[in-house]
N, C-alpha and C positions, 0 to 999 in steps of 0.2 A: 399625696404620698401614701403608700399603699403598708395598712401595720404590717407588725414582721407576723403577728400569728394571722393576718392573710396570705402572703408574703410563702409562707411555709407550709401554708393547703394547698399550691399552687405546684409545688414541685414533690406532691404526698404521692405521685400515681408510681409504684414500681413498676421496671422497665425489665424482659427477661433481658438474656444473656445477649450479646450480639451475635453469635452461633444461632440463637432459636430464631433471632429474625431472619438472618440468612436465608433460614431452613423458612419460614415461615412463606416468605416472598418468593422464592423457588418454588417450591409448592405452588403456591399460588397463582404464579405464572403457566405451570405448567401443568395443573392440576392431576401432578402425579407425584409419588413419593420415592420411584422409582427413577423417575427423569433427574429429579431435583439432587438424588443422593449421586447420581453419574455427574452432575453439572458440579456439584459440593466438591466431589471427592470424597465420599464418606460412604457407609451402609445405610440401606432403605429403614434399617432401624433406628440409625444415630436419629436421621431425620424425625420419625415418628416421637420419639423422647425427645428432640431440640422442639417437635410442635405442640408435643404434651406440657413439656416445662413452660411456655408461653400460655397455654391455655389455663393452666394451673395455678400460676402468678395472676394473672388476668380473671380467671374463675369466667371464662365465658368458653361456648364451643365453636371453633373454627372450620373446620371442615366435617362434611356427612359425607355417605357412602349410598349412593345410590345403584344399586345393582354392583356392575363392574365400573360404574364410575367416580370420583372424586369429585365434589362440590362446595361451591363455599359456602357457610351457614351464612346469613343476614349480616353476625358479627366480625365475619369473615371478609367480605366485601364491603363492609366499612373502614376495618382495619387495616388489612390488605395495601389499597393505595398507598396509605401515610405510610406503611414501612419502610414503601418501596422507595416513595419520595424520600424517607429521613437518609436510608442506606447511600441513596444517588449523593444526594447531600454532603452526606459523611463523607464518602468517596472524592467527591471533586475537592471538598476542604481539603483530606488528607493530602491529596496531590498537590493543593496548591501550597500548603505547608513548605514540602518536599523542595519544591520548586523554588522555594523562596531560600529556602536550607542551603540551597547548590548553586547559587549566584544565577538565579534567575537562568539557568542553560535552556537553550532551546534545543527540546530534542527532536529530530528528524531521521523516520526511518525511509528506507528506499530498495529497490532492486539494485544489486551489487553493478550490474554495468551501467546504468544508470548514474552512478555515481561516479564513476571510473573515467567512464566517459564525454559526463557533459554536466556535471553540477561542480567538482572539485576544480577544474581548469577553472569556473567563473567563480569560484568563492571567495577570488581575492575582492571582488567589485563589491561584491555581500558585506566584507568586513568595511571594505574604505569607507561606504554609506550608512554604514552602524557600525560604530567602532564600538557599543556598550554591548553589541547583542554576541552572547557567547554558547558557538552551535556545536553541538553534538550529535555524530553524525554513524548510525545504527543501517548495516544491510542485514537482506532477508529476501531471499523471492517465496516467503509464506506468506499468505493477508493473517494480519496481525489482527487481535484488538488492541485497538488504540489506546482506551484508556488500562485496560488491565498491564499493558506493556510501558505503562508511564511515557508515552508518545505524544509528543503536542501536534508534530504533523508528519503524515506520511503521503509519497511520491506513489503512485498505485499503476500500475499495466492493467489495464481490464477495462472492460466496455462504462464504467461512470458508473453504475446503477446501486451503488449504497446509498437508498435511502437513508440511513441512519446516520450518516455525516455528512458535512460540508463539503461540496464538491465541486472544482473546478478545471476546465479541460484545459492541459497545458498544451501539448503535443500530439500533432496525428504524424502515423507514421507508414515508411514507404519500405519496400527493402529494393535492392538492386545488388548488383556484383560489382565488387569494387578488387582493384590489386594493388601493389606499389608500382611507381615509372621505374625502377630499378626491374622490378620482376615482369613487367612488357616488353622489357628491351631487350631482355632474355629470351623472350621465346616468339614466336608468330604467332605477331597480333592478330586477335581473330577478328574473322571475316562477318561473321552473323553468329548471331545466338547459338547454335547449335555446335559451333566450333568448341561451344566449352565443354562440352561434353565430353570432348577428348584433353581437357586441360587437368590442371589439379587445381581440386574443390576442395576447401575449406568446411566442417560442416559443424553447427552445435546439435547437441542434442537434450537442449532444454524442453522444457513442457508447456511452455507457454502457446500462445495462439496465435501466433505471427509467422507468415507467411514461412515454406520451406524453398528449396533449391524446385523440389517438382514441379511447385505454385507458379516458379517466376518462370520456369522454361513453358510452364503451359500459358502463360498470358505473356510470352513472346512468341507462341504459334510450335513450340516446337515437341515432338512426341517424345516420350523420353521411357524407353522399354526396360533400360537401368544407370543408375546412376556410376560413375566410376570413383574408384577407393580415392579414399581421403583421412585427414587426422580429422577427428570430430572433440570438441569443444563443450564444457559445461554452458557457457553463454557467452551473448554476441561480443564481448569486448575483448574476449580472448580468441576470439576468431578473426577479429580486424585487427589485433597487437601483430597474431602469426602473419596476417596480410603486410602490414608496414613494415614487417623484418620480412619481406621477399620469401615467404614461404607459400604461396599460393590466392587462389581467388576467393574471397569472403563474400556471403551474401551478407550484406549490411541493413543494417536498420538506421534510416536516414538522421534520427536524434541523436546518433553515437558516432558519425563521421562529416557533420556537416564543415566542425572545424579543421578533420585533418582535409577534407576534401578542398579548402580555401585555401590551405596551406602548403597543397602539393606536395602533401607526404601520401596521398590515394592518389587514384583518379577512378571515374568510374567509366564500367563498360558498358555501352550501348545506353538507348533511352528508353529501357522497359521498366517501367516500376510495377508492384505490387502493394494494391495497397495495404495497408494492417486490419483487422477486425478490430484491433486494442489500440489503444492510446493514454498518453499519459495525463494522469490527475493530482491535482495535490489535494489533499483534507484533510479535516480537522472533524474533529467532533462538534460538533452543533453548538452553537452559540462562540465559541472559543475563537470561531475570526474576528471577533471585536476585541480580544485582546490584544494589547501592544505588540508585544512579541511575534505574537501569531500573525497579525496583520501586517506586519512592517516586512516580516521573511514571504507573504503570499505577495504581495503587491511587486516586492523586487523580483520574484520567480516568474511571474506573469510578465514583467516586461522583459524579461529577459529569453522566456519561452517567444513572446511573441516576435522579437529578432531574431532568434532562430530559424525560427518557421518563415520568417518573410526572408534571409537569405537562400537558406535552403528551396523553397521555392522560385526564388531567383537563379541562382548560381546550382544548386545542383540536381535541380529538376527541369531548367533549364533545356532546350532541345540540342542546343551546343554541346560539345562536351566538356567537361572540366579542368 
């Protein structure tokens, strides 16, 4: 057993403020005091005082000035790492604190049609198989960070390539033109692709990277000199709602109508697809799919992605129509 006046050498080192670390590992990341105060939120000089006060408690020197550049001293590059590890630390405790405070919730952020369209219709199968896991459920078509936005997993559009998280391919995706059987009976049925041209289009004008109406007419052969007016749409799910209410032809994104297309509230036109550059992922921050939660909610999304994709590949990719 270890005496108490060892016991109390042990814990003698003062520690600066948690501000000067911030500042300190910012800095030292970025070995600017300029970067670190934009990343802080603070002035270039708060920083300089949050790394003086550190240096000062400490009685060592942390960064030198070489010419125009910023460097770490010896004591700097020793220091440095541990901050950064205590702060990571700190961070992942506090959150899991948090998490434990709020009945274990599992949060999940996602693209709003994404949600709308093809994770809420299956959430009841989510609950019946975890009836203790309780999800909350956050949209956004901005890439978040995960941990500063208290996220345990997010649904992602984009090509996979965050190294920094855990990351797994849910869905690729196709787009095609799709309308209601209500709203083909109405008008003549077109003959070839290029009939749509003279139809009414459906259009969004989201930012993301997924094919448009020009894309699909040019990988069905067809010239297209200008498109003809249409209501245009923040995103895909409010462009395939106006499609199922009979208000015209939607380019679809296959993740978001596989089910209405089974169920004969779509149908789709012709067998031209388009593929996507993007595709859907789920992820978490590194290490955190070993937790219960996290892994119980990847595991059922993955088999639930991978029925998707094999009907949709079946049924409405399909050479038949649907």
């Amino acid at each position: 057993m270890v005496p108490a006046r060892r016991r109390a050498s042990v814990v003698s080192v003062r520690l600066p403020p948690t501000a000067s670390l911030r500042a300190l590992e910012s800095a030292a990341r970025h070995l600017s005091y300029t970067r670190a105060a934009e990343e802080l939120f603070i002035t270039q000089s708060a920083v300089s005082h949050q790394i003086k006060h550190a240096e000062d408690i400490w009685k060592v020197k942390l960064f030198d000035r070489r010419g125009r550049n910023l460097v770490l001293t010896e004591a700097g590059q020793l220091l440095a790492p541990l901050v950064r590890d205590f702060l990571e630390k700190l961070d992942r405790a506090l959150a899991e604190v948090h998490r434990q405070n709020e009945n274990a919730a599992l949060r999940i952020s996602m693209v709003t049609s994404f949600a709308v369209k093809w994770l809420v219709p299956r959430l009841g199968r989510l609950k019946a198989g975890h009836r203790n896991l309780d999800v909350w459920i956050s949209t956004t078509d901005d890439m978040i960070d995960l941990q500063a936005a208290n996220v345990d997993v997010a649904i992602r559009l984009g090509f996979g390539n965050w190294h920094d998280l855990y990351t797994r391919l849910l869905l690729r995706e196709y787009v095609f033109p799709v309308c209601s059987p209500r709203f083909l009976e109405r008008i003549e049925p077109p003959g070839e692709p290029a009939d749509l041209l003279h139809g009414t289009l459906l259009y969004r004008h989201s930012t993301d990277n997924c094919p448009r109406w020009r894309d699909w007419f040019r990988d069905a052969g067809v010239e297209v000199k200008s498109l003809p007016p249409g209501t245009r749409f923040p995103d895909t799910s409010m462009a395939v709602q106006a499609a199922i209410d009979d208000q015209g032809i939607a380019l679809a994104r296959s993740a978001h109508v596989a089910d209405d297309l089974k169920a004969g509230r779509l149908v789709k036109l012709f067998n031209v697809f388009s593929p996507s550059n993007v595709a859907y992922y789920v992820c978490c921050q590194k290490g955190r799919e070993r937790e219960a939660p996290v892994a119980a909610f990847i595991d059922w999304i993955l088999d639930e992605a991978q029925t998707a994709q094999e009907d949709f590949d079946r049924v409405g990719k399909g050479l038949a129509p649907c």
